[in-house]
N, C-alpha and C positions, 0 to 999 in steps of 0.2 A: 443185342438185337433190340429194337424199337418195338415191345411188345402192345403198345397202344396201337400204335401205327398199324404194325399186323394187325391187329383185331378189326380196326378200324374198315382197314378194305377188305378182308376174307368174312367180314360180318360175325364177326363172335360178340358178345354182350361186352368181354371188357378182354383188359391186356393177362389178368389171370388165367381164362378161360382158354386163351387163344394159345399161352403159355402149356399149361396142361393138356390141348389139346394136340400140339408141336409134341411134347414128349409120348403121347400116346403112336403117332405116326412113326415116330423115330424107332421106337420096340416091337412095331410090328413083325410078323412075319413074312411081310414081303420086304420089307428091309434085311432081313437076317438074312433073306434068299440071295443078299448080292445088289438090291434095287437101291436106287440113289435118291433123295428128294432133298428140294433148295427150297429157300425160304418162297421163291417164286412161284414154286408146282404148288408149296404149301396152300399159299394166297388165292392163286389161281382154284383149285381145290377148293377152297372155300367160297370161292364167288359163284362157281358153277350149282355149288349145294345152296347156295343161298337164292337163288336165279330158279332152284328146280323144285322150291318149297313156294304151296300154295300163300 
């Protein structure tokens, strides 16, 4: 994966953040519940947080 790029558009500070941030999503526990997320929801997900912060 093109972790600048991610960062880039979901707004995280750099391609490590966004990195780390991806594996924290990935172990949650709505994931473990069965739930699915792609790099898209990931991005998406970020743009929306980043749109809802003053």
């Amino acid at each position: 994966m093109d972790w600048g790029s991610i960062a880039e558009r979901a707004g995280f500070a750099n391609a490590r953040a966004a990195q780390a941030h991806w594996e924290v999503a990935l172990s949650s526990d709505s994931l473990a519940s069965g739930a699915d997320i792609t790099v898209q929801d990931f991005i998406l997900l970020g743009e929306m947080n980043r749109r809802a912060l003053p």
